[in-house]
C-alpha positions as CSV (number, residue, x, y, z in Angstrom):
1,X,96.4,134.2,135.3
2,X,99.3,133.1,137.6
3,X,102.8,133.3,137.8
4,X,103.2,130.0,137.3
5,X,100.9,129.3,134.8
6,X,102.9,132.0,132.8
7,X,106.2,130.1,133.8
8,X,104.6,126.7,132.6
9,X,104.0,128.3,129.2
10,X,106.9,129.7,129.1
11,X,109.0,126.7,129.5
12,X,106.6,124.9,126.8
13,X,107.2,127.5,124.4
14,X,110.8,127.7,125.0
15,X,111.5,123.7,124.6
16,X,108.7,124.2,121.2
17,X,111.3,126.6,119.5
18,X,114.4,124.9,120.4
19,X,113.0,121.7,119.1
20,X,111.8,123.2,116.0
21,X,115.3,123.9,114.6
22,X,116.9,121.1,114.5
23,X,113.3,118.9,113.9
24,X,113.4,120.8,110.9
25,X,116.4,119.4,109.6
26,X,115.8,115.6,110.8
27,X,112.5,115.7,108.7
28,X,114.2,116.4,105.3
29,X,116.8,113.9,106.1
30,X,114.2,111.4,106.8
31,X,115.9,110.4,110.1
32,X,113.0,111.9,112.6
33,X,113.5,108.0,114.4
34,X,116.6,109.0,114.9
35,X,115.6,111.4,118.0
36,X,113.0,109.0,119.1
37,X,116.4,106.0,119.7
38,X,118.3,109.2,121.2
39,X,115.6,110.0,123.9
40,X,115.4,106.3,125.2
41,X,119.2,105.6,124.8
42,X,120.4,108.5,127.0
43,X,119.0,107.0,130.1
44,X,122.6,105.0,131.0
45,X,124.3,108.2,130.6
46,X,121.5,110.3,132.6
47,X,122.1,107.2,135.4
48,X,126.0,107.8,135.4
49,X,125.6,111.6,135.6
50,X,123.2,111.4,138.3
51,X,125.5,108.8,140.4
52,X,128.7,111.3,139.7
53,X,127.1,114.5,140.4
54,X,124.2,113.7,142.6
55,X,122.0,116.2,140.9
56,X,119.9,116.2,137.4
57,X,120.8,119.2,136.2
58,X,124.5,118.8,136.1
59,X,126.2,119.4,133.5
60,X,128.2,116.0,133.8
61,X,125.0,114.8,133.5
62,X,124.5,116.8,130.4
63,X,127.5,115.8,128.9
64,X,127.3,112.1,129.5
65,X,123.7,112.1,128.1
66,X,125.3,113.8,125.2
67,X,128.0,111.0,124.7
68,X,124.8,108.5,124.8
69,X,122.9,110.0,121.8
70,X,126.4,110.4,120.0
71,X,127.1,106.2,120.6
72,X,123.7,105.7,119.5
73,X,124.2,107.2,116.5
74,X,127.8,106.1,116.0
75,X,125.9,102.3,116.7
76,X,123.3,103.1,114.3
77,X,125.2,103.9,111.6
78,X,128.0,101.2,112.3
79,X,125.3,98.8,111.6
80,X,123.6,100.2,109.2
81,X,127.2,100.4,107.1
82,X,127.4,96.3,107.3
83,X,124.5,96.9,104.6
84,X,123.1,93.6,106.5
85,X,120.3,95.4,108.5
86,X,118.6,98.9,107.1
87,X,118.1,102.0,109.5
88,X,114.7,100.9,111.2
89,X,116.2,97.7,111.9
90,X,119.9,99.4,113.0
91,X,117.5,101.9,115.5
92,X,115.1,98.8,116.7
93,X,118.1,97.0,117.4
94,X,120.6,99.9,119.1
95,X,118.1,102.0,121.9
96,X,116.1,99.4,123.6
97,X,119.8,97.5,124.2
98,X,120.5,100.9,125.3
99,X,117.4,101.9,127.3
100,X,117.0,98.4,128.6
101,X,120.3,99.1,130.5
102,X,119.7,102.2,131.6
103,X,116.3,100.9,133.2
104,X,118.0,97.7,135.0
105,X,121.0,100.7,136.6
106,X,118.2,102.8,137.3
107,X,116.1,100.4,139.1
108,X,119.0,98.2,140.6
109,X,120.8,101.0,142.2
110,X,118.5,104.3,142.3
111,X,115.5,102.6,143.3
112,X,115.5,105.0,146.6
113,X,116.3,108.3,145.2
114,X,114.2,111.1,143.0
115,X,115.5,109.5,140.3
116,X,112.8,107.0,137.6
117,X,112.4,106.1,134.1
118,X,108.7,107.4,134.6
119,X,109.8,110.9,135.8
120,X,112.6,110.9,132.9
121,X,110.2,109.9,129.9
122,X,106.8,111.3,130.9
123,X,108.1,114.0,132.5
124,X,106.1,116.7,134.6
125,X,106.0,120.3,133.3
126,X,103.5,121.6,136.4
127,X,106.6,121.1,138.8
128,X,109.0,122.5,136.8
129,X,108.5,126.0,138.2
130,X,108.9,124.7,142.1
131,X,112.8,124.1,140.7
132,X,114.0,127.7,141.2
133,X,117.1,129.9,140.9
134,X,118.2,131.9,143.9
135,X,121.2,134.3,142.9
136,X,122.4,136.6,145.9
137,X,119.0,136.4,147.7
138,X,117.2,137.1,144.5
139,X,114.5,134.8,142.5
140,X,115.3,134.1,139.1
141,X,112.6,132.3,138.5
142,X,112.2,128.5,136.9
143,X,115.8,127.0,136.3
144,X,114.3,125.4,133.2
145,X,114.0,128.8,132.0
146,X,117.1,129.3,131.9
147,X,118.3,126.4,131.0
148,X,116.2,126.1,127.7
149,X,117.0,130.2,126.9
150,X,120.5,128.9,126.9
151,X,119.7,126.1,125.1
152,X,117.8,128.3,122.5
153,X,121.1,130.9,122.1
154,X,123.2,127.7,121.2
155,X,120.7,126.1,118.7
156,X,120.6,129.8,116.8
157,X,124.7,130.4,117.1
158,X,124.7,127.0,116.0
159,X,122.7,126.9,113.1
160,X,123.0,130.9,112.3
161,X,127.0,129.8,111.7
162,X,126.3,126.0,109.6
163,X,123.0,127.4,107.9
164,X,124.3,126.8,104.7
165,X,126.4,123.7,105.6
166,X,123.6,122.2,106.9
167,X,121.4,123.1,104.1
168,X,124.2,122.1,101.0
169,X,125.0,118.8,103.2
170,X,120.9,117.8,103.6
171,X,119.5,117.9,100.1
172,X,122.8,116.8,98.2
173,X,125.7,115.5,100.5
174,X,128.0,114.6,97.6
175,X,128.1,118.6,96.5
176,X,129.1,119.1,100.0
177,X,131.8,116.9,100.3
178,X,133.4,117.7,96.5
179,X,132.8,121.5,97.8
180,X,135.7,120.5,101.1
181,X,132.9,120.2,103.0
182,X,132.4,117.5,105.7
183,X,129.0,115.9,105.8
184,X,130.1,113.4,108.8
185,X,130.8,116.5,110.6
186,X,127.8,118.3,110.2
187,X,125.3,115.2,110.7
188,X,127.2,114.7,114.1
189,X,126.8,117.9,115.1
190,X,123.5,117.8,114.3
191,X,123.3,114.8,116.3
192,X,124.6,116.0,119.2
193,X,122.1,119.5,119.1
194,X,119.6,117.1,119.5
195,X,120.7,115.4,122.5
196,X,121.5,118.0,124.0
197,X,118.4,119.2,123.5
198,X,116.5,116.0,124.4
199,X,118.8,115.9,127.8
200,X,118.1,119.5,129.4
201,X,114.8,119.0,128.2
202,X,113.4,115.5,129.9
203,X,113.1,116.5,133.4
204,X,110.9,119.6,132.6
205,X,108.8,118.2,129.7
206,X,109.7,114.1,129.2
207,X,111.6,112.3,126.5
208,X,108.5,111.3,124.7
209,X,106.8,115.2,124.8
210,X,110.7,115.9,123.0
211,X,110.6,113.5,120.1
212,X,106.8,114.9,119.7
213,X,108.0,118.7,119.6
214,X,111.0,117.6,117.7
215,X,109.1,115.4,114.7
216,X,105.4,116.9,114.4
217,X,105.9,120.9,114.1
218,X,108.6,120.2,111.4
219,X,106.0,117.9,110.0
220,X,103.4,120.4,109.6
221,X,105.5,122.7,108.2
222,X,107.0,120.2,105.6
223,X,103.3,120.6,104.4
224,X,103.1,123.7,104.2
225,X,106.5,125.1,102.3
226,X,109.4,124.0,100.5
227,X,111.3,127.2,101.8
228,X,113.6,126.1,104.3
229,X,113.7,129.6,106.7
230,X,109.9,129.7,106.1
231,X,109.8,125.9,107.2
232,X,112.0,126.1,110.4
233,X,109.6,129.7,110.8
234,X,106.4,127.8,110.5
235,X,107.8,124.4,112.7
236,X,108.7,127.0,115.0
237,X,105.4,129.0,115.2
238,X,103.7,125.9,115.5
239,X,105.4,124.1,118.6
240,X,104.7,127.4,120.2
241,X,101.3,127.4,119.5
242,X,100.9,123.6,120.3
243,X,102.6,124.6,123.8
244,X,100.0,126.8,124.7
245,X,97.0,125.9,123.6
246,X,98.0,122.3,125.0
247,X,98.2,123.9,128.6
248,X,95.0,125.4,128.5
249,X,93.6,122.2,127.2
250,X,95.6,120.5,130.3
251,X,94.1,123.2,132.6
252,X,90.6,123.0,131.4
253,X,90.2,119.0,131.1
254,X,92.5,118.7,134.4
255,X,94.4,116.2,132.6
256,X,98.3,115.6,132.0
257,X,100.2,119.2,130.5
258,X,102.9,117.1,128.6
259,X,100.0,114.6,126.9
260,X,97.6,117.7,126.0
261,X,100.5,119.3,123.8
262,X,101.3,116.5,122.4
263,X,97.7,115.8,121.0
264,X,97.7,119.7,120.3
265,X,100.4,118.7,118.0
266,X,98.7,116.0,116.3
267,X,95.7,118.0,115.8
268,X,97.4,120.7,114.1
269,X,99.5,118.6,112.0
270,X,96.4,116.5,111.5
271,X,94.0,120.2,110.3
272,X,97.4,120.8,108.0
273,X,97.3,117.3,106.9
274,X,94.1,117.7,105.6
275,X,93.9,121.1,104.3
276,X,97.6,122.6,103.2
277,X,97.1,124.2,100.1
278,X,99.0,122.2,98.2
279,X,100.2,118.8,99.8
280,X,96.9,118.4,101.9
281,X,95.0,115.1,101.2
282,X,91.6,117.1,100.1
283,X,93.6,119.2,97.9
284,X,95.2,116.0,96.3
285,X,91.9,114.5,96.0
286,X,90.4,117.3,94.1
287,X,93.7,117.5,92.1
288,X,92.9,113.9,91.4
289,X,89.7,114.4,90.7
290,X,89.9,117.3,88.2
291,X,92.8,115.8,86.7
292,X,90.9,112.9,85.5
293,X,88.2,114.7,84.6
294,X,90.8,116.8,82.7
295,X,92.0,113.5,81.2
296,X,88.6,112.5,80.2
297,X,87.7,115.6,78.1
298,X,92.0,115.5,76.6
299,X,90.6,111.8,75.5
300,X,87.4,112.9,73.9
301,X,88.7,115.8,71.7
302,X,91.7,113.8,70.4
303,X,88.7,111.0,69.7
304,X,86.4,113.8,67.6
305,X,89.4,114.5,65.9
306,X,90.4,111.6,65.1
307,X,86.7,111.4,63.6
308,X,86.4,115.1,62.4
309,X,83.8,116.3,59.4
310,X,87.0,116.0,56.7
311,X,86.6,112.1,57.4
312,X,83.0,111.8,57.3
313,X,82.4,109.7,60.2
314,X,79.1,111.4,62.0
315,X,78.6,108.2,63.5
316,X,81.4,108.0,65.6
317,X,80.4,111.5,66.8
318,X,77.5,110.9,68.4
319,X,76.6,111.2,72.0
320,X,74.8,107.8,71.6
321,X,78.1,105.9,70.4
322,X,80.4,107.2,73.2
323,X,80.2,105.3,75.7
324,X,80.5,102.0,73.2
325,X,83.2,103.2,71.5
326,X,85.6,104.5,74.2
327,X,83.8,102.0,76.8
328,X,82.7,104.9,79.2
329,X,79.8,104.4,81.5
330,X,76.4,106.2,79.9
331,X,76.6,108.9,82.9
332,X,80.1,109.3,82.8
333,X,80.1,110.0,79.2
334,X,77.2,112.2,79.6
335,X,79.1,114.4,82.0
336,X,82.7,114.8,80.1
337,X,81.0,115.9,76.9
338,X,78.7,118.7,79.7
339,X,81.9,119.6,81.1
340,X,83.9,119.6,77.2
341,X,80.7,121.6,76.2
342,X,81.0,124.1,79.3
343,X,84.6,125.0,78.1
344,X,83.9,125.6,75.1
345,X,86.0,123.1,73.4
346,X,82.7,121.1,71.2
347,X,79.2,122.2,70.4
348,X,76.4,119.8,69.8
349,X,73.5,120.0,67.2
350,X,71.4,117.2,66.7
351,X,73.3,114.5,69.0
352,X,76.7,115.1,66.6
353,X,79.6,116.4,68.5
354,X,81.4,118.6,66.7
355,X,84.8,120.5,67.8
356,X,85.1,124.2,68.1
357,X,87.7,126.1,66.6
358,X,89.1,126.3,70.2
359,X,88.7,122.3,70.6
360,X,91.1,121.9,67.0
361,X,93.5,124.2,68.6
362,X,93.1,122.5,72.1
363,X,93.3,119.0,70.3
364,X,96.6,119.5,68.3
365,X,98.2,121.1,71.2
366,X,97.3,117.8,73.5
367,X,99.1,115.7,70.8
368,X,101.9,117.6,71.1
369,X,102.0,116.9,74.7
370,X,101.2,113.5,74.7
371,X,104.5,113.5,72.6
372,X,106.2,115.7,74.8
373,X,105.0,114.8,78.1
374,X,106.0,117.6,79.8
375,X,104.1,118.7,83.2
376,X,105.2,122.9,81.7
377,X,103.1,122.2,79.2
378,X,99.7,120.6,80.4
379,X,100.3,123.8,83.1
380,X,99.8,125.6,80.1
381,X,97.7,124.0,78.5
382,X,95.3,123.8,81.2
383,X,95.5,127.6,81.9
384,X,94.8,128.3,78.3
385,X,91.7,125.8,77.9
386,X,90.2,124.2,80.8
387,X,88.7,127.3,82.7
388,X,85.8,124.1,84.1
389,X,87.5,121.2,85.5
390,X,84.5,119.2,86.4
């Protein structure tokens, strides 16, 4: 391997983990657009940095990005608060304004210089290592390394010292504030982490590779826990491992670095998506599944019950009059009273269904949580009885 393959993968990783902090926190306020408007609308300030200073990584650059995302979201929110347009709307209406002027500055009067919205959104990670820092005759290596191993230190001070602010102020803003905390404060801080973030990090990796290492890691991770330090862990460990094993993809296809992690991204999120234990979609559909199931068996022992020896009503405990009386299909009636059997909660003699003493106990335990309706109590219930779900 190469020095600056390593250096590449480096830089990924680094830009991975300092996006996974603060993407963390945007994807539980539901505001993950939010970085998306951010990394568009920064391009006047990038434009104004550039004419000042003359370089791209200055920090007046920085620092007038910065403002950019900070009137972005100051515009945002203005217009949101007129209660006449929603957030979507306030976002859709605020950063192409913004990036529109940015691109009319930046073609208009940097048309002739290394300076293009191409190079500032797509960005291009495989020349990132050619930008090097040279300190008393020595080689650094990459200034990107640097500059997003600083921007890493500041991320952790910063959310190492508001952990609990930020936490208290995300899932219930109102205990903040009554607590003499401010929740303004903490959400423009916030806000300006993630410009920061989005402005040292555009000319290595590109805007659009940002809002993806900022929104999809978090993502995955929101499947996956509803611990918040084992979330921002998990967001964390999976940017890095989007990083490299997009590069390798990148190297192997010979296609674009910055694209390849990005659909390194999706494809993790998309395998979590699927399978997470407990939020993934074929987990829910089995859920679903064996929950009606679950239902179907809850609906015939209430019905044998309702229809028990003490009434004399063999009739309406046949297998025959099942599906006519509770208006089942003929094979799905068939099944719930195999799967009813299979627990252990009827037995069957002659076509009659007839409830076990388990199935009494199971039935007036059910009625008692159709009364009660408490999701404790089917847990239980569940546990107790149903050992077969289909």
């Amino acid at each position: 391997m190469m020095q600056v393959q390593i250096e590449i993968q480096i830089i990924a990783v680094l830009v991975a983990l300092t996006c996974a902090i603060p993407g963390t926190f945007l994807v539980l306020r539901q505001m993950t657009m939010i970085s998306d408007a951010i990394s568009h609308s920064i391009l006047p300030g990038i434009f104004f940095g550039f004419l000042i200073s003359g370089s791209l990584n200055s920090p007046i650059m920085i620092l007038l990005a910065a403002f950019m995302g900070f009137v972005t979201v100051f515009s945002v929110e203005l217009l949101q608060k007129t209660q006449l347009v929603k957030q979507d709307a306030a976002i859709g209406l605020v950063f192409p304004a913004l990036f529109s002027i940015g691109v009319i500055l930046i073609s208009k009067f940097a048309g002739n210089i290394h300076l293009d919205t191409d190079a500032i959104l797509l960005g291009e990670i495989a020349f990132a290592p050619f930008n090097r820092l040279h300190l008393a005759g020595l080689d650094l290596g990459p200034v990107a390394i640097w500059v997003q191993a600083g921007i890493l230190v500041i991320n952790l001070g910063f959310f190492f010292l508001l952990f609990k602010e930020l936490k208290l102020s995300t899932f219930d803003a109102g205990l903040a504030a009554s607590l003499g905390l401010s929740p303004v404060f903490i959400h423009y801080a916030l806000m300006g982490i993630i410009s920061v973030n989005v402005v040292t990090s555009f000319e290595s990796v590109g805007a659009i590779l940002v809002v993806a290492l900022i929104v999809v890691p978090a993502s995955t991770a929101y499947l996956l826990t509803d611990d918040l330090r084992k979330m921002i862990i998990i967001s964390a460990v999976a940017g890095a491992l989007s990083a490299v094993t997009g590069y390798w993809a990148a190297f192997w296809l010979d296609v674009s670095i910055a694209g390849s992690i990005a659909t390194s991204c999706g494809i993790i999120f998309l395998t979590t998506y699927l399978l997470a234990p407990q939020r993934g979609i074929i987990t829910v559909l089995k859920n679903r599944k064996r929950q009606k199931s679950e239902f179907a068996m809850m609906t015939l022992i209430i019905h044998l019950q309702n229809h028990s020896d003490e009434n004399d009503e063999t009739e309406e405990r046949r297998i025959s009059h099942l599906w006519k009386h509770l208006a089942w299909p003929k094979h799905h009636a068939e099944k719930v009273v195999k799967v009813t059997e299979k627990n252990e909660l009827i037995r069957i003699e002659n076509g009659i269904i007839d409830l076990t003493e388990k199935g009494r106990k199971f039935a007036t335990l059910a009625f008692g949580l159709i009364s009660s309706g408490k999701k404790e109590d089917y847990r239980e219930l569940r546990k107790e009885f149903l050992v077969f779900g289909e």
